[in-house]
Every structure is written in structure tokens, then in C-alpha cells.
N, C-alpha and C positions, 0 to 999 in steps of 0.2 A: 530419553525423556521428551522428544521432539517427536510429535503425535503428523498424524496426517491433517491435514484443513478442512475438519470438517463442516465448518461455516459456513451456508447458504448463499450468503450474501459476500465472500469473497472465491475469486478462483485467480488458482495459478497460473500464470502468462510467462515466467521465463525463472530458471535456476541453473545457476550454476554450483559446483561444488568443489572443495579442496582441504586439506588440509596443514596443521600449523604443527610440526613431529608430533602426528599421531592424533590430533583433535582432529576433528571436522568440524566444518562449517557451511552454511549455505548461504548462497546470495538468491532473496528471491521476491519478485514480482510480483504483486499482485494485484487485482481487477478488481475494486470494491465498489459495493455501494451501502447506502443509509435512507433510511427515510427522514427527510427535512420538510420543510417548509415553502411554499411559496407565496407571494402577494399578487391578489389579480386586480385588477383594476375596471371600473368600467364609469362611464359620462353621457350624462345629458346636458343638453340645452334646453334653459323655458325663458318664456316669452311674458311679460306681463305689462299692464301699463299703469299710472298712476295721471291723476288731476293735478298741475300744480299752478298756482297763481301767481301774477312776476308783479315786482315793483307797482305797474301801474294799475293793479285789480284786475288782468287780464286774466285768464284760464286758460292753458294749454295741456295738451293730452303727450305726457312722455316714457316712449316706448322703452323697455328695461331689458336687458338679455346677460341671462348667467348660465355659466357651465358649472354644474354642479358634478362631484364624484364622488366615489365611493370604493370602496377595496375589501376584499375578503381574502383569508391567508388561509389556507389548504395543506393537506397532507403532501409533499412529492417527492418522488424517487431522486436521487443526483448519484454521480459514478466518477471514479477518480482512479489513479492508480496510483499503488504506495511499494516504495522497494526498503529491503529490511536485508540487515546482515544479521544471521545467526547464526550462534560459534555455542557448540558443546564442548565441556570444561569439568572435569571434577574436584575443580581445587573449590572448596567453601561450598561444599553439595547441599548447606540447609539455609544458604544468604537469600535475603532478598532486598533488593532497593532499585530506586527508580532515579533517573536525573534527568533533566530538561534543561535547553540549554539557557544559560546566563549572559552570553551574548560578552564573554569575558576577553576576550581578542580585539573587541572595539573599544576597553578601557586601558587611558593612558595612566602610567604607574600614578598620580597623584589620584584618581579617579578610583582605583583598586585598594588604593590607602582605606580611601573615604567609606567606599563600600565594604570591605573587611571588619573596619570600626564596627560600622551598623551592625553587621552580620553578628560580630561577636555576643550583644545583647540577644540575638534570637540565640545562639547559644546557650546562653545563660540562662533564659528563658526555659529553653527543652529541658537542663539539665538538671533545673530548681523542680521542675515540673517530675522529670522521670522518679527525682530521689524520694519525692512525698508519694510517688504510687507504687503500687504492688505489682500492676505488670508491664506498667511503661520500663523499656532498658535502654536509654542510651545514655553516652560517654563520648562527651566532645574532642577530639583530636586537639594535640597541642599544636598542630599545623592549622592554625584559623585562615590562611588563603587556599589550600588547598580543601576545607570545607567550604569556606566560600564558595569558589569555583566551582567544584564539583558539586555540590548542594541535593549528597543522598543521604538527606536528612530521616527518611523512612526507613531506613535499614530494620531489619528485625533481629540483627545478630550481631553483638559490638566485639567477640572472640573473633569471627567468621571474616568480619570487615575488616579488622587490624591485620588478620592473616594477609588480605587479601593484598589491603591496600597499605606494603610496608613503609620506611619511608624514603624508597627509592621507587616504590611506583607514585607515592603521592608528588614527587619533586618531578618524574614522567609526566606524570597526568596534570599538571597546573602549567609545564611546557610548552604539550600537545594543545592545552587551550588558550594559553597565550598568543601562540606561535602565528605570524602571518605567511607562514611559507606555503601553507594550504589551505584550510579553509577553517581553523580556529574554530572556534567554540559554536559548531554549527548541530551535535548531532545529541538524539537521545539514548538515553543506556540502561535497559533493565536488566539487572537481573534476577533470573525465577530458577532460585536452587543450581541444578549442572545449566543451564540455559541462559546462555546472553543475547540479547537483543540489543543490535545500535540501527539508528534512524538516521541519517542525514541528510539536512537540506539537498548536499550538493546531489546526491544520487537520486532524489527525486527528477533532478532535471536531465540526467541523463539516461539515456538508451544503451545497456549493454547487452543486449541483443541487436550488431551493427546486424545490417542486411547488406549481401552480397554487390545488389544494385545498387548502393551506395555509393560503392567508389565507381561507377562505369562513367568511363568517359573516352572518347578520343584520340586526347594527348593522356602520354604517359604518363607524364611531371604532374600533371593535376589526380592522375591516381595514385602515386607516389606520397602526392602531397596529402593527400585525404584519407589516406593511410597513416601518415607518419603522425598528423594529427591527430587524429582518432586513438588511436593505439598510445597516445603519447595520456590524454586526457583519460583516456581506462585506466592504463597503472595509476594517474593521481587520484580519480577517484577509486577505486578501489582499496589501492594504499591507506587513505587514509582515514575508509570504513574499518580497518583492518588497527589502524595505528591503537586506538583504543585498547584494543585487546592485548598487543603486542608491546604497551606502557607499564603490562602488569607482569614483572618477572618468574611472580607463581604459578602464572600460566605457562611458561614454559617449563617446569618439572614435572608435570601429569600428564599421562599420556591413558587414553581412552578404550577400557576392556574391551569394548566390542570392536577396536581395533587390532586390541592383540589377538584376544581368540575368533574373532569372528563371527558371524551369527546367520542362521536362517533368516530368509523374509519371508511376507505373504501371498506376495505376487513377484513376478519376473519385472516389472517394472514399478514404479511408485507412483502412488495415486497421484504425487505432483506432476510427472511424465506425461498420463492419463492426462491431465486437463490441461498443461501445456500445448499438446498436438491435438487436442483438441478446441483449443483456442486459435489452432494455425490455418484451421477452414476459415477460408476467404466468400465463402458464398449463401451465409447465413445458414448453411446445414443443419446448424442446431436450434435457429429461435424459434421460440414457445408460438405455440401456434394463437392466432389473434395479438401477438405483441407488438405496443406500438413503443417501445422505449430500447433503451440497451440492454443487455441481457447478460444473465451469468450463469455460465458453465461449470458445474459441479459433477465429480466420482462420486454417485450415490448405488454403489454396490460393483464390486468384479470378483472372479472368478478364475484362479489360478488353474491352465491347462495345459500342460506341457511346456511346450516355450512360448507359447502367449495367453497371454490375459485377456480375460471378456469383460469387457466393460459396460455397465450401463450408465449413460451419462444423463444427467438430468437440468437441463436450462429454466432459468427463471425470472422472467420480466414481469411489465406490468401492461394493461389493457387500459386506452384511456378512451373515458368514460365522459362526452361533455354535458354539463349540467349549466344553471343558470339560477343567481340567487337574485330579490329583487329588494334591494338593501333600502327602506328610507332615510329620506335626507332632506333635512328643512332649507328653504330656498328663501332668497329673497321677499319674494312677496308672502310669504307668511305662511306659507302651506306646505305641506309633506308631500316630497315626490319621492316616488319610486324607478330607483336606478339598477339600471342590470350591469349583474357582472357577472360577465362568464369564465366557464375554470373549468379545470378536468378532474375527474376521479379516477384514481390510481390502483385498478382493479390488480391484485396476483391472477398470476397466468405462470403454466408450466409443462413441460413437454418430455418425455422421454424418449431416446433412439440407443441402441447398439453400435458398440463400437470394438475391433480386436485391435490387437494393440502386442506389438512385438517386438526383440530388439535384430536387427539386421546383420550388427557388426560391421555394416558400413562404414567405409573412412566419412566421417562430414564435417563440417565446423557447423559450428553453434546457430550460426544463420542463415545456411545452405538447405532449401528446401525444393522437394522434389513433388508436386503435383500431379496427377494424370489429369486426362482431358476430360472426366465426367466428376470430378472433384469427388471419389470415392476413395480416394487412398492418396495419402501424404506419406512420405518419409521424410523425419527433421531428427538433427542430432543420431542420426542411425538406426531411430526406432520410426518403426510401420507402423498405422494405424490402418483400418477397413472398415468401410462403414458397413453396416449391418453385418451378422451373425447366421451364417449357414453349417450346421455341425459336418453336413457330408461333404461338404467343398472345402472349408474353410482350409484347415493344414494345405491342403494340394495349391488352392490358391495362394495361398499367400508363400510356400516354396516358390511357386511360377512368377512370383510379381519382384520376388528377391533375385531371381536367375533375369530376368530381364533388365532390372537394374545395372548386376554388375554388367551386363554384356553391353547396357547403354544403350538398351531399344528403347 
């Protein structure tokens, strides 16, 4: 039930994959953007003078000076990167609910008291409300700190939820977010039918995708040590993107058909493959031509051939556009001026190139990447990429590029 990305405006940058007896699950990265808002700002200065008479019937002429401004707010692009844990699961295949977090790991037990109390009345609340409607359904748990805490109050299935959440995963789960031994009640948790989605703080801030050049250095001991670090902060962050899932003991009795029997795919590699290595071109290969912003890389069609896939990739920025509004603005001496502010317009722009895309069977690790010297072909994670599309060369080349590799020319 986990579809490919086919969202515009995000692209895949880095996934990992594994499994928990027989689910799978993805760790995965991605490149977004949004369209927001900006404030431009622009200022004058004017000049005026006024009459004024002093004490002794004198007349003097005095000179006035103000900075007047003015602001216009605009359409613009902004770009971020958001990492997601998703785990497929077919325990409670028709739940849905959502949680955000409560920040419950920063409350001292007399604080959780207090907030529990309250909580209870929005219970009360839901439940007065469900009973008088015909198709609101929910049924408040007799555990009001683990509703508290966990606060997935949108559930659309209270059979579905109980299943889920017995009362040894609710007594897990109010633990996991107590707990300061990791990073407590930092993360979000949807889930849609077989499909869990956790969010968390901590893993936004890290990188797991290490790169090789990371750890180089000189002396040993500071490779040793950059290693043991890193590798040490991975299993905690990862762990306890994972802990969530692994709070819910019904998740460990199902284990996932297209595990047991196994299943065809559409292509040799997956469209998140596809925009991963080609998110790994260092030398703008793919921005939209006239782009002046950052850009997103999207699998907008491929083409299963043998053992590689043809890809068409399609990148998508914006063109800025500068304009000039001339806003007025009443000034001290009594009159309307007219202030410029200048600002950009946020034109789409987008590009299409070719790209083959194959897997090598190379030994690599996850951050090990192999460039040639015209930046036309990467190897990462074991899969080849080629930029452009020759049907009579194509197989023989990219044979030839896999026999040089392993030989290490």
C-alpha cells in the first residue's frame, strides 16, 4: 500500500530499508518544497521644511528629514528536507489516526497529574458528543494518561485501536514518551490503514547518509573516533524512530504476504533509486534551464528493459522574475509619496533529460560513490546511472563501464 512519490514538489534523496520478522519498512529522505510567502521591503527619504516662530516673534526656517517605508508580501518558493520512518504492518488494516507530539517527557509527574485532569474533560467532551451522533464513534480508554500522552484522538476505529493498542502497548507507549533515556516525546505517528508513518525531531537533524570523506584524516584515533561516534548516534537515532513501532506487541505477530510469497515489480529498480542517484549529480546536470532557485528532481516516467530501466527525469524550479511596486505612503509633511519596493516573481520552469539506471551488484556502502570525469555516470549503493539514452550502445556500454569498475580503472 506504499505507492511511489509521486509529488512534484518532493524528491527522494536517501533510503534505507529493513525489516522487523517479515514487515518492512523504509527510512526515507526527502527534498521538499512549498510555496510561502515573503516581505520585501523598500525606503525613502523626503526632505521638507516648515516656518516656525521662537519665543521672541522671530521666524526661522526648519529643515525636516524622514525615512518613510513600505513592504509588499509575495508569493516564494522555500526548500527543506524532511526524513520519515515508514513501516508496513497488517495488524488493524482499516485504522486510522494521527499524533503530534505533547512534549510529555518535559512534564514532571505533579505536571502530568494536572494535565491528565484537564485532559479528561476533553474526554468527556468527545464522548458526550460521539453518543448523541450517528456517525461520530469513539470510546475513551480507561487509561486517561496514556490517552493523554498519546492524544490520537481522530482514530476512526475504536475495535481497530483496542486491538492495537492493548494494555501492554498503552503502558510501552506512555514509557517510550516519558522516558529521558532518548529523546521522549519528540516524534509524530500516523497511521493510514497497513501504513505507519513516525516523524521525529531527532532525525531531522541528522545525516544518515555518512559520506566516506567524513571520517578522513591523518591520525587514526580521530578516524576511530569519528567512527565510533557516528555509528554510536545512528543506532540511537534510528533505534528509537523504530521504538514506536516496536512498543506495539501486535506488531510482532503479522508478518507481510508479499513477504511470504513474493511479488513482481515494475522496474529493476525503484522510482526512489531513480531520484536518489539522481539527486547524487554534483554538477547541476539536471537544473531547469533558466532556473534561478533550487530545484526538484522527479521520476516522471521509466521504462523496464532488460536489466536496466530508462528513466525519464524531470527537474523543477522557479525563474525569478524582478518587478517593482510603488506603494504610497503619507509623510510627514502631509503629502503621499510613492515608495518602491522591489521583489521577485516566482515563474515555474522545468526541464527534462534521460537517464539509464541499473543495478551493478557491486559491493558499496550507502555513501560510497563513484563519479567519472565528465560527470555522466555515477555508481552509488551498486546501482549505475547514464546520463542520456543510446538504444544501440546503451547494454554494451554500460557492460563496459561495470567490467572497468570492478577491475578499478
Amino acid at each position: 500500500g506504499y505507492n511511489d512519490n509521486d509529488d512534484i514538489n518532493s524528491s527522494t534523496v536517501h533510503v534505507q530499508s529493513g525489516t522487523i520478522k517479515g514487515n518492512p519498512f523504509v527510512l526515507e529522505r526527502q527534498f521538499n518544497t512549498y510555496l510561502g510567502t515573503k516581505t520585501y521591503y523598500g525606503s525613502i527619504v523626503i526632505h521638507w521644511t516648515t516656518t516656525e516662530t521662537d519665543s521672541e516673534g522671530h521666524s526661522h526656517i526648519v529643515h525636516h528629514t524622514e525615512t518613510l517605508t513600505a513592504s509588499v508580501t509575495k508569493p516564494c518558493p522555500y526548500y527543506h528536507y524532511q526524513t520519515y520512518m515508514i513501516y508496513g504492518n497488517e495488524a488493524a488494516p482499516k485504522l486510522i489516526f494521527s499524533r503530534n507530539s505533547q512534549q510529555c517527557s518535559s512534564y514532571d509527574d505533579d505536571k502530568l497529574e494536572k494535565y491528565c485532569k484537564k485532559y479528561e474533560n476533553k474526554l468527556d467532551k468527545l464522548t458526550k458528543k460521539a453518543t448523541n451522533s450517528e456517525t461520530k464513534n469513539f470510546t475513551r480508554l480507561a487509561n486517561t494518561k496514556f490517552e493523554a500522552c498519546f492524544n490520537a484522538l481522530d482514530r476512526n476505529d475504536e475495535v481497530e485501536f483496542r486491538l492495537l493498542f492493548t494494555p501492554l502497548a498503552q503502558s510501552n507507549m506512555v514509557k517510550l514518551l516519558r522516558s529521558n533515556e532518548g529523546f521522549g516525546d519528540d516524534f509524530r505517528f500516523k497511521k493510514n490503514k497497513k501504513i505507519n508513518i513516525i516523524s521525529s525531531s531527532h532525525s531531522q537533524n541528522f545525516n544518515y547518509c555518512m559520506n566516506l570523506s567524513d571520517y578522513y584524516h591523518y591520525d587514526i584515533r580521530v578516524i576511530k573516533q569519528r567512527f565510533i561516534s557516528y555509528t554510536t548516534t545512528y543506532f540511537k537515532c534510528l533505534y528509537f524512530d523504530l521504538a514506536p513501532l516496536l512498543s506495539i506487541p501486535e506488531y510482532q505477530q503479522y508478518k507481510s504476504l508479499d513477504y511470504i510469497y513474493g511479488k513482481n515489480y515494475l522496474y529493476n529498480t525503484t522510482t526512489y533509486e531513480h531520484e536518489i542517484i539522481a539527486n547524487s549529480y554534483t554538477h547541476d546536470e539536471f537544473r531547469p534551464k533558466n532556473c534561478d532557485t533550487q530545484y526538484i528532481i522527479k521520476d516522471s516516467g521509466c521504462i523496464k528493459d532488460k536489466s536496466y530501466d530508462r528513466v525519464k527525469i524531470t527537474s523543477y524550479g522557479y525563474k525569478q522574475i524582478p518587478k517593482v511596486d510603488m506603494i504610497p505612503v503619507l509623510g510627514g509633511d502631509g503629502d503621499m509619496h510613492l515608495v518602491p519596493v522591489e521583489y521577485f516573481i516566482y515563474e515555474p520552469v522545468k526541464s527534462s533529460y534521460n537517464l539509464s539506471v541499473t543495478n551493478t551488484n557491486i559491493k558499496q556502502s550507502n555513501s560510497d560513490t563513484i563519479i567519472n570525469k565528465n560527470n555522466s555516470i555515477i555508481v552509488k549503493r551498486g546501482i549505475l546511472s547514464y546520463l542520456g539514452i543510446d538504444d544501440s550502445t546503451l547494454e554494451n556500454d554500460i557492460n563496459n563501464i561495470i567490467k572497468d569498475i570492478k577491475e578499478d580503472k
